[in-house]
RODO-2510 file (C-alpha; in nm, 4 decimals, decimal comma):
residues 433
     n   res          X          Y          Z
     1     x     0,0000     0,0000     0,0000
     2     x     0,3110     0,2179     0,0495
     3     x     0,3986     0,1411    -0,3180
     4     x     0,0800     0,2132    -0,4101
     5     x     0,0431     0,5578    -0,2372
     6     x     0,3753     0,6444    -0,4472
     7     x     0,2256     0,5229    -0,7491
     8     x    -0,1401     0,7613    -0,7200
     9     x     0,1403     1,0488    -0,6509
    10     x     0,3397     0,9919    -0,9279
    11     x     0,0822     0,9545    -1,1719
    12     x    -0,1114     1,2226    -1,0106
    13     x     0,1723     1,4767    -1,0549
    14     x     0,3016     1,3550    -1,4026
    15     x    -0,1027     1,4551    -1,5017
    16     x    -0,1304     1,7401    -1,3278
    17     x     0,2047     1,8959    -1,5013
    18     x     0,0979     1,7789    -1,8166
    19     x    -0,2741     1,9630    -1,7622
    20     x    -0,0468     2,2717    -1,6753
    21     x     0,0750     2,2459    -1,9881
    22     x    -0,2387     2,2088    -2,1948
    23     x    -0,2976     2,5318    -1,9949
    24     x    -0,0976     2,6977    -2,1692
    25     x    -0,1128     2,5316    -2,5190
    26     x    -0,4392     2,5936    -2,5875
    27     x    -0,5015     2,9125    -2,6004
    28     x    -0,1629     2,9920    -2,7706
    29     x    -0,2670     2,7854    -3,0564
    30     x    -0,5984     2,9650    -3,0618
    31     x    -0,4508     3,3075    -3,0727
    32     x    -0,1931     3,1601    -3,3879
    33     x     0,1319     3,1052    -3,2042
    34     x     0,2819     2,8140    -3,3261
    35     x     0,3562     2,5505    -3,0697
    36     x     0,6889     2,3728    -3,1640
    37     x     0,6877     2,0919    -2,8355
    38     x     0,4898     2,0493    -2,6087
    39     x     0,6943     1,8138    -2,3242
    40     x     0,6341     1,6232    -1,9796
    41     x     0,9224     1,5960    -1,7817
    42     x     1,3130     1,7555    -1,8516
    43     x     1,6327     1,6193    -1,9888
    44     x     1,6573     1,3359    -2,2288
    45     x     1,3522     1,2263    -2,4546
    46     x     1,2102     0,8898    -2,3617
    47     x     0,9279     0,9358    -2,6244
    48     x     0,7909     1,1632    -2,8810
    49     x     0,5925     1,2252    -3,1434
    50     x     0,5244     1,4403    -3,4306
    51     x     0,1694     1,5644    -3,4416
    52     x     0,0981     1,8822    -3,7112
    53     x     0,3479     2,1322    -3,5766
    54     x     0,3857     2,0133    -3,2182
    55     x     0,6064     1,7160    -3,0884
    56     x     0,4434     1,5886    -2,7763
    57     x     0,6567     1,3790    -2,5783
    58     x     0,7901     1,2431    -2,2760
    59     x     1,1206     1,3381    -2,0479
    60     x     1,3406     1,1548    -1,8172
    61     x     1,2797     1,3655    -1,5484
    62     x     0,9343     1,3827    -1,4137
    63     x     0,9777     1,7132    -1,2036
    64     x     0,8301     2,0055    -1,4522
    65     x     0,7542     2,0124    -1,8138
    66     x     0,7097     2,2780    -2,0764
    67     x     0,5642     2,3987    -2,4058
    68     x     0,7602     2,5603    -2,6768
    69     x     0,5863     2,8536    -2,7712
    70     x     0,8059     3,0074    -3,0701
    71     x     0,9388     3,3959    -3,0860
    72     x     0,8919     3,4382    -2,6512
    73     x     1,1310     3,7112    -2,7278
    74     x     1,1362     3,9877    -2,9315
    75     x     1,4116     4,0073    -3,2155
    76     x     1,6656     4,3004    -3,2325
    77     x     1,4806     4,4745    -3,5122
    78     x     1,1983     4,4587    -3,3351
    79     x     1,2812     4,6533    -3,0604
    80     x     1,4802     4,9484    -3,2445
    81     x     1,7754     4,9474    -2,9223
    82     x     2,1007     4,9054    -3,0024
    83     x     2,3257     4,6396    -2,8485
    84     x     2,4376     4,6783    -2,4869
    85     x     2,8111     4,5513    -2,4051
    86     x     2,8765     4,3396    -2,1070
    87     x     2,8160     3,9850    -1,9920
    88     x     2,4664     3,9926    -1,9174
    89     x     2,4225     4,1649    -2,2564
    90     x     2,5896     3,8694    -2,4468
    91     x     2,3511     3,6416    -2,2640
    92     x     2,0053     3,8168    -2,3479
    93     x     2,1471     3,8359    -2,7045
    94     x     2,1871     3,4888    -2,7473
    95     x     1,8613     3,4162    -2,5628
    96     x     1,7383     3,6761    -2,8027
    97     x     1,8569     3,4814    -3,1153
    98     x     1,7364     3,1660    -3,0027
    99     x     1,4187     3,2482    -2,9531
   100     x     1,4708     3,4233    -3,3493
   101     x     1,5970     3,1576    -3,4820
   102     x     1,2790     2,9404    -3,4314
   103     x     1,0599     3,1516    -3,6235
   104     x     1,0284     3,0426    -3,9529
   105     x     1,0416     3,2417    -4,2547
   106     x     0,6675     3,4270    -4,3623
   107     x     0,5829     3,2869    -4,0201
   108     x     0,6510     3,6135    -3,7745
   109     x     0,2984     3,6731    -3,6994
   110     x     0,3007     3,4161    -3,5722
   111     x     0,5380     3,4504    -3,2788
   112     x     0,4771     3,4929    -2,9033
   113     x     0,6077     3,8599    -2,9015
   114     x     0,3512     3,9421    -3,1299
   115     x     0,0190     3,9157    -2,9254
   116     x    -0,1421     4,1720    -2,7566
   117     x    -0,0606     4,2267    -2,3912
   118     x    -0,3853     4,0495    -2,2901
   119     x    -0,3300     3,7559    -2,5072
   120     x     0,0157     3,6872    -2,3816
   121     x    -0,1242     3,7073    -2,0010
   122     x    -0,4299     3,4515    -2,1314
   123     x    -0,1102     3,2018    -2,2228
   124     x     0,1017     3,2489    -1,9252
   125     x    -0,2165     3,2638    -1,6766
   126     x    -0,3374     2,9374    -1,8516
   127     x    -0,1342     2,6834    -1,6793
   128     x    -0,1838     2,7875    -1,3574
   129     x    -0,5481     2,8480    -1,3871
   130     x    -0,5291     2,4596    -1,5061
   131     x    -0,3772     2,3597    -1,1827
   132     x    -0,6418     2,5919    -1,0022
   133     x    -0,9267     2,3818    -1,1895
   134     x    -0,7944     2,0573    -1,1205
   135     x    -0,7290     2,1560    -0,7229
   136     x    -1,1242     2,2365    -0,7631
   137     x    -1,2236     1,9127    -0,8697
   138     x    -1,0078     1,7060    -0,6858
   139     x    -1,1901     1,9003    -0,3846
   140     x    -1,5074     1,8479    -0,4951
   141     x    -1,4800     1,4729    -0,5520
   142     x    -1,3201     1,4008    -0,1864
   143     x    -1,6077     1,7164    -0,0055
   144     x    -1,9314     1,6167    -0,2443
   145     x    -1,8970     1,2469    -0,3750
   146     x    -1,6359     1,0830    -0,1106
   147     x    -1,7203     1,2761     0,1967
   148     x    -1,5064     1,3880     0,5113
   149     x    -1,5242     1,3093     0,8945
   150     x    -1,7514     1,4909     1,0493
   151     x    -1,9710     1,3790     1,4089
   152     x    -1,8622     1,1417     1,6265
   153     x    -2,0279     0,8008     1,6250
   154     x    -2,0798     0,4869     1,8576
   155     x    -1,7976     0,3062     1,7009
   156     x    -1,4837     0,2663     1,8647
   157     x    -1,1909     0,4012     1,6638
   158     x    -0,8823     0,3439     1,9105
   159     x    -0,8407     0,1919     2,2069
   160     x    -0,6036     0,3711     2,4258
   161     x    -0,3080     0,0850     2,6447
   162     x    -0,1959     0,2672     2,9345
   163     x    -0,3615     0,5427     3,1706
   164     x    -0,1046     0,8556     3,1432
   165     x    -0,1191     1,2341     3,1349
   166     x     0,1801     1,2426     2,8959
   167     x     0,0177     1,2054     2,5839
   168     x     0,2876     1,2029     2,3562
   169     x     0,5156     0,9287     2,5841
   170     x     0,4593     0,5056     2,4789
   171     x     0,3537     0,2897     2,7155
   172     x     0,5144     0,0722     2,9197
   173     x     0,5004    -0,2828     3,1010
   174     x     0,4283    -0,1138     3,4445
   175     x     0,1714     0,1383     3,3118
   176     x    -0,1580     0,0537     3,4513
   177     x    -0,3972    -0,0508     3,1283
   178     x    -0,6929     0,1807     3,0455
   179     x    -1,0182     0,0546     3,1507
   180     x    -1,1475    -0,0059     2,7989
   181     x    -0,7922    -0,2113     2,7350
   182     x    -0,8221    -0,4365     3,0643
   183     x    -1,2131    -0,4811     2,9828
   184     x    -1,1540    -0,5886     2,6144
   185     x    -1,2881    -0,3253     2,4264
   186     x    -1,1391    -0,3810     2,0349
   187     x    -1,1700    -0,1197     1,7924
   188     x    -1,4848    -0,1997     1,5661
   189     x    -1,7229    -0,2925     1,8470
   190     x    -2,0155    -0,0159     1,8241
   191     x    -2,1373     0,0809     2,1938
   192     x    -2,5027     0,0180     2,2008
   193     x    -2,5616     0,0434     2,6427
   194     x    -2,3523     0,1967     2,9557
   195     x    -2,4352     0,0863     3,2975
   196     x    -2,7495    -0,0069     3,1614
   197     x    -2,8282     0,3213     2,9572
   198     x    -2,9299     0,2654     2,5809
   199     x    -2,6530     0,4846     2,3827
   200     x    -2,7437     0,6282     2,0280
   201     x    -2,4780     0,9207     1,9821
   202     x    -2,1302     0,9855     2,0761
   203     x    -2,2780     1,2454     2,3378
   204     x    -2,4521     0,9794     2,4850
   205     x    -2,1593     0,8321     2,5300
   206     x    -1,9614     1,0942     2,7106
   207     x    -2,2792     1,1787     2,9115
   208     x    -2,3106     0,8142     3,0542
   209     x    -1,8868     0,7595     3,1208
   210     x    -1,9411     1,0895     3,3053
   211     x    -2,2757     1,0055     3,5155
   212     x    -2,2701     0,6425     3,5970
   213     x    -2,0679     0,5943     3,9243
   214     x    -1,9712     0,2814     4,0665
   215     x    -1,7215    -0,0004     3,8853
   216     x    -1,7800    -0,3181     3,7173
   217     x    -2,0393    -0,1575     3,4896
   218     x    -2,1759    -0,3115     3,1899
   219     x    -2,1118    -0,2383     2,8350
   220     x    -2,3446    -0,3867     2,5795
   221     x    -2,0948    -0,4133     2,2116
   222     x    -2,1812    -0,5480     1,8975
   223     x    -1,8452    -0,7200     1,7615
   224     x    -1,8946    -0,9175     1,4426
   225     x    -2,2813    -0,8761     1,4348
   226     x    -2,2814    -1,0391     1,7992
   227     x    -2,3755    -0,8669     2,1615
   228     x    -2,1022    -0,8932     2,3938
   229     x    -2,1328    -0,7611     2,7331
   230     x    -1,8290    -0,6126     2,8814
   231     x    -1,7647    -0,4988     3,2303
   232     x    -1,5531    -0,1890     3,2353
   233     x    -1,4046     0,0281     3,6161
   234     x    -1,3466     0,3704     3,4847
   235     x    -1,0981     0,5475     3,6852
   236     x    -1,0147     0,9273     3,7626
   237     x    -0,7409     1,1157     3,5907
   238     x    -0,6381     1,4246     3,4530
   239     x    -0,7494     1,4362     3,0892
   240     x    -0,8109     1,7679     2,8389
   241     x    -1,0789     2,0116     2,8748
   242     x    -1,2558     2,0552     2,5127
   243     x    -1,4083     2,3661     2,4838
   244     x    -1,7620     2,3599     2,3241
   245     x    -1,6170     2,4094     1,9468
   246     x    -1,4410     2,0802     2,0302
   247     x    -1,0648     2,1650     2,0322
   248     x    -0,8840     2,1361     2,2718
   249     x    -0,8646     2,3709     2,5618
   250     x    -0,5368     2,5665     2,6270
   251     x    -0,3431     2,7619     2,8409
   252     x    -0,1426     3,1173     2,8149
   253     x     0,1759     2,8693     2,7374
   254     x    -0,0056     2,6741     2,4530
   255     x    -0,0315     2,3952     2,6977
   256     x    -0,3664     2,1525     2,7591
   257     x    -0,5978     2,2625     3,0497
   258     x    -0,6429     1,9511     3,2490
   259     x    -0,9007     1,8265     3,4339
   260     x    -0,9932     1,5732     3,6616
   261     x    -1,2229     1,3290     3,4461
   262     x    -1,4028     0,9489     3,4862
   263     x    -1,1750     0,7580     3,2047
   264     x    -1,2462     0,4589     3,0426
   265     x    -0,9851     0,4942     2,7474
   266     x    -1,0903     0,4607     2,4444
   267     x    -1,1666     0,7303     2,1249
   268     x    -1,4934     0,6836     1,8364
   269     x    -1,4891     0,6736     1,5251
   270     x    -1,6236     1,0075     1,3007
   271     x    -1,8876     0,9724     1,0694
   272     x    -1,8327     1,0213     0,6818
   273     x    -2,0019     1,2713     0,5791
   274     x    -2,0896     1,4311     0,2231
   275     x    -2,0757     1,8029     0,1955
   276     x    -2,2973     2,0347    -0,0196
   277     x    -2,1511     2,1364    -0,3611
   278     x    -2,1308     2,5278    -0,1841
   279     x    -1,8928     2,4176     0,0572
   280     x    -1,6017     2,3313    -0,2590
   281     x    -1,5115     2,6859    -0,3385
   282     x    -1,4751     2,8260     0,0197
   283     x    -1,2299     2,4856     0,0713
   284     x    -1,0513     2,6131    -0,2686
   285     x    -1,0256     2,9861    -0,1604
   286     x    -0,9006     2,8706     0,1766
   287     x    -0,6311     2,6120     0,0413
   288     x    -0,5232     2,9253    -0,2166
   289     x    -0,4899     3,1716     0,0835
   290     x    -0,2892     2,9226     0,3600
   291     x    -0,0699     2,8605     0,0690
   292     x    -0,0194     3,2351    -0,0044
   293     x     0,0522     3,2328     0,3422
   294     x     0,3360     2,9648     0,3242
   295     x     0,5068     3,1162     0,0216
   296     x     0,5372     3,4451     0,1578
   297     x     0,6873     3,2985     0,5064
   298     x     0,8610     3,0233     0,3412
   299     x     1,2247     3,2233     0,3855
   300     x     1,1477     3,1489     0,7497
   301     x     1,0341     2,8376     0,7112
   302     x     1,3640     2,7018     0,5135
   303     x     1,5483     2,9379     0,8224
   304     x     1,3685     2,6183     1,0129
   305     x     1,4191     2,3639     0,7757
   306     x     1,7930     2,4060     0,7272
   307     x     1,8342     2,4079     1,1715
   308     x     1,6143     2,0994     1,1895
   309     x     1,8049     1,8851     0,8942
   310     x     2,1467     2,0340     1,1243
   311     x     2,0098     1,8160     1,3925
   312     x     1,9542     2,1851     1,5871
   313     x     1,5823     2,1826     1,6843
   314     x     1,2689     1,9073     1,5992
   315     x     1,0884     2,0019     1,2482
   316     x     0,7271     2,0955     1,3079
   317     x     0,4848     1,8653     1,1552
   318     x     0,2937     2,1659     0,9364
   319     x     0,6880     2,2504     0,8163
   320     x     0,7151     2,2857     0,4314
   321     x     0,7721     1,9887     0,2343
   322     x     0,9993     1,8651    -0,0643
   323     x     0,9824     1,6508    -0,3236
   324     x     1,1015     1,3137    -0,0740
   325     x     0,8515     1,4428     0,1830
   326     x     0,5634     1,4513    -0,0387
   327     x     0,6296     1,1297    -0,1597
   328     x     0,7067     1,0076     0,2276
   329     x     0,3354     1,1079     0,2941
   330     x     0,1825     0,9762    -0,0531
   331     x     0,3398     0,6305     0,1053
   332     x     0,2299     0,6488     0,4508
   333     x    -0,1439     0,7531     0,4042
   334     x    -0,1401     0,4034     0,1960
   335     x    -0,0343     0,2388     0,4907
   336     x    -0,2055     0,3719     0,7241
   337     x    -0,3470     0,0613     0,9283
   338     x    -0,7644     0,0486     0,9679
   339     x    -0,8425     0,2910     0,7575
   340     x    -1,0917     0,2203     0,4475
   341     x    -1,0138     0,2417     0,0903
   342     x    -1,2456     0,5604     0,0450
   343     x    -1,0660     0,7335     0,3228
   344     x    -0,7570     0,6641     0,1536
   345     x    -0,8752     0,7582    -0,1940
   346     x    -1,0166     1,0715    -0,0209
   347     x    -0,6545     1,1562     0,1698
   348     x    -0,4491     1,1073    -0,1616
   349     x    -0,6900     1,3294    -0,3383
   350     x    -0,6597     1,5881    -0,1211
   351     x    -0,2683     1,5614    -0,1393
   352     x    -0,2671     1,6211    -0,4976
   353     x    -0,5228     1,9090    -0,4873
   354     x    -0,2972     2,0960    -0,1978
   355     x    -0,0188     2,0364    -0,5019
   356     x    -0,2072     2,1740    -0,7649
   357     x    -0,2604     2,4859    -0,5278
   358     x     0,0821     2,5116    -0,4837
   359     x     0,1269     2,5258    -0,8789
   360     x    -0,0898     2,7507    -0,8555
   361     x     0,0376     3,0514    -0,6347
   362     x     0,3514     2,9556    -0,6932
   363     x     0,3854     2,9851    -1,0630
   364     x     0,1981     3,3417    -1,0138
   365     x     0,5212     3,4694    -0,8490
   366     x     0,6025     3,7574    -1,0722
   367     x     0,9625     3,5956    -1,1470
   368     x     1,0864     3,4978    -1,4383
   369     x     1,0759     3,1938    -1,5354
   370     x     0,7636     3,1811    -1,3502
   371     x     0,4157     3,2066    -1,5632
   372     x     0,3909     3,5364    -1,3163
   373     x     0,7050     3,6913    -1,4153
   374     x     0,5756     3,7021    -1,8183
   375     x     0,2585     3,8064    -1,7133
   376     x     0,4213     4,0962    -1,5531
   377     x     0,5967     4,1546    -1,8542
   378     x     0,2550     4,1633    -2,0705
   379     x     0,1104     4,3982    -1,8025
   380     x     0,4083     4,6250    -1,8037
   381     x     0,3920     4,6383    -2,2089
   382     x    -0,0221     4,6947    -2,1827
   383     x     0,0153     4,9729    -1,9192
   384     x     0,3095     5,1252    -2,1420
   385     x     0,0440     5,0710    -2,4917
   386     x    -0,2095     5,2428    -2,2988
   387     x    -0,0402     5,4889    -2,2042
   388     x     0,1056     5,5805    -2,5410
   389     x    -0,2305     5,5552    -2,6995
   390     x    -0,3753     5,8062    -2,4402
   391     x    -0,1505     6,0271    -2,5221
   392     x    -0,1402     5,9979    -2,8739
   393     x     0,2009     5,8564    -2,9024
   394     x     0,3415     5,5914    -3,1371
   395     x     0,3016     5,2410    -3,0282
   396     x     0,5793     5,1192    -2,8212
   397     x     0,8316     4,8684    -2,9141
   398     x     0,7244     4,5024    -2,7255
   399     x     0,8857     4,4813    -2,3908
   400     x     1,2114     4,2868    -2,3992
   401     x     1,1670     4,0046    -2,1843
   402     x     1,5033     3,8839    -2,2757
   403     x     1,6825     4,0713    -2,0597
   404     x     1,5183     3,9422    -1,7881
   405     x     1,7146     3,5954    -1,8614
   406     x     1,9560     3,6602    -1,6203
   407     x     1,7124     3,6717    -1,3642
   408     x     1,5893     3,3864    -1,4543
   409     x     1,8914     3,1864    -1,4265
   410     x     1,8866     3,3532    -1,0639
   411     x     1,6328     3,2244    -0,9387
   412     x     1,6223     2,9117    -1,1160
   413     x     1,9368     2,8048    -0,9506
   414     x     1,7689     2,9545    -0,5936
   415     x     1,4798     2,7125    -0,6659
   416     x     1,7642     2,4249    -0,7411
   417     x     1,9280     2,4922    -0,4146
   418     x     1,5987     2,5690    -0,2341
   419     x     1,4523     2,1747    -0,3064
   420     x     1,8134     2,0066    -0,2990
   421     x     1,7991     2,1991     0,0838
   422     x     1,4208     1,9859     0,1161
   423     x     1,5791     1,7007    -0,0175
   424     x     1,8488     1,6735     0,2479
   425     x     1,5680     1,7827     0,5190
   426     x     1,3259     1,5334     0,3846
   427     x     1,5984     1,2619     0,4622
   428     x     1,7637     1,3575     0,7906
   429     x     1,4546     1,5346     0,9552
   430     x     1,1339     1,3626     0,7709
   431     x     0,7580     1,4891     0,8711
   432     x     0,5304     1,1393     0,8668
   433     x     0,1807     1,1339     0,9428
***
């Protein structure tokens, strides 16, 4: 199940880039720009073909892909500036001449650099919009047709060994057993009476543990499609204080409030529950802003990461995740023990839509060689249009988006170092489930 988690990410992923890339195909071949590759994947070609004008293929590695959209950069001519000296100069003129060099003869209309300022930001926004769509429906199947946990039910989940107040601490061989342990209480049986008190809810439940005294009292279980009757002494410890929107109680140090509390040990099971259609786009809008929220701390964050793969501090659990981790948690929510296949198919979802988000916001960075940084380029060139047909001026030469290639190659190599960084933290420091 492990392998098989891996598997749904992989191929989850691989689509989900190659969607990304439709995103952007599209609607450059409907505004003319010819499409030269279309490609899943970098470095060598595993596969390819020759369809019309575009080769569609396949790439060694599986971490990206791209389409080929020819004339992204304005020629010399075009742009009426004469040649700069300097390093970075050479560079943006042979990025220049690349990009010049694809166009075929009688075919310039049909480059990139020729759209209109909205078009271009139509091309560049479509790939992330495509990962925006697909986080949608991913959250739609696992809210509307799979369902999430929602109310407590009769049905015990967990059944808890020792009696403790450190939560987070194993038990041991001279820990006294819970109550529900030493009474046999198994995780399955659904509570149907307490001390002689019919039980219906989860509430119930709680209300009976809570207002029966006495020890030795009777449980009624089904197990198996059979009543068993159990006989269970709850004992008196401290144990959390839930407040009434059912989280946990805390004090001015982030601790639990404890309280002294009748204990019998054990924890239900939460009812699946499908969700109204309404409920998908708050979930989407919510998932969009937390991960806003994440990119624009995520300086911070690596601050953390890079102390906690040093061996420095403990990485938090909601810590930012690379490419190993992702696939770490892919694996574990397949093996998972006691946990149903829809649950599963519901959790692996929901891993690939929080991806897809990520594609999203992430790609709408306005760096090059980000979709965002080339849709600031297009509206830098539309404000400039606009403002030289206002005024009655000449249009203005296309804005050279070459020279932004040595930004580019900036932060391309800061995202190279940023997930080799993950990588390393993934391995040393990994966050399971």
């Amino acid at each position: 199940m492990f392998l098989i988690g891996l598997l749904v990410l992989v191929v989850g992923l691989l689509a989900s880039i190659a969607l990304h890339e439709v995103g952007h195909m599209v609607p450059a071949k409907r505004f003319g720009v010819r499409v030269s590759q279309y490609m899943v994947g970098f470095g060598p070609t595993l596969w390819s073909r020759q369809r019309g004008e575009t080769e569609y293929g396949f790439k060694a590695i599986p971490l990206g892909g791209y389409v080929r959209l020819v004339g992204m950069y304005p020629p010399a001519e075009a742009l009426d500036r004469p040649p700069r000296p300097g390093r970075f100069a050479e560079l943006i003129d042979a990025a220049r001449q690349a990009s010049a060099e694809e166009i075929r003869p009688g075919e310039d209309h049909r480059a990139f650099y020729r759209l209109s300022a909205p078009k271009k930001a139509v091309v560049m926004l479509g790939g992330p919009f495509m990962n925006l769509v697909i986080a949608g429906v991913l959250l739609a199947v696992v809210l509307v047709g799979i369902g999430v946990p929602g109310s407590a039910t009769t049905t015990v989940a967990v059944v808890g060994q020792c009696v403790t107040t450190d939560f987070a601490a194993e038990c041991t061989a001279g820990d006294t057993p819970t109550p529900a342990a030493a009474a046999g209480l198994q995780p399955g049986d659904t509570i149907l009476s307490y001390g002689g008190r019919e039980v219906t809810s989860w509430s119930d439940v709680q209300a009976a543990i809570k207002e029966v005294p006495g020890e030795d009292i009777p449980v009624v279980v089904e197990r198996d499609g059979q009543q068993i009757t159990l006989s269970v002494s709850p004992v008196t410890t401290q144990r959390p204080v839930y407040g009434a929107d059912g989280q946990v109680e805390t004090d001015a140090d982030g601790n639990p409030v404890l309280a002294p509390t009748r204990y019998v040990g054990f924890s239900p099971t939460a009812a699946i529950e499908r969700q109204p259609v309404s409920s998908v786009l708050p979930a989407l809008g919510s998932a969009v802003w937390q991960t806003m929220g994440i990119v624009v701390a995520l300086p911070v964050q690596m601050v953390d990461v890079v102390k906690a793969a040093a061996g420095l501090e403990q990485r938090d659990s909601s810590s930012v995740l690379g490419v190993v981790g992702v696939a770490r948690v892919a694996g574990e929510i397949g093996a998972v023990p006691d946990v149903d296949l829809g649950q599963r198919i519901a959790a692996w979802l929901a891993l690939l839509a929080s991806l897809n988000v990520a594609l999203f916001v992430f790609n709408l960075i306005p760096l090059v060689p980000l979709d965002g940084g080339h849709v600031a380029g297009a509206v830098w060139e539309g404000a400039r249009r606009t403002r030289a047909r206002l005024r009655g001026l000449p249009r203005p030469a296309p804005s050279d988006v070459a020279r932004m290639v040595p930004l580019a190659y900036g932060v391309f190599a800061v995202l190279a170092v940023l997930g080799l960084v993950l990588v390393v933290a993934d391995l040393a420091a990994p966050v399971t489930i």
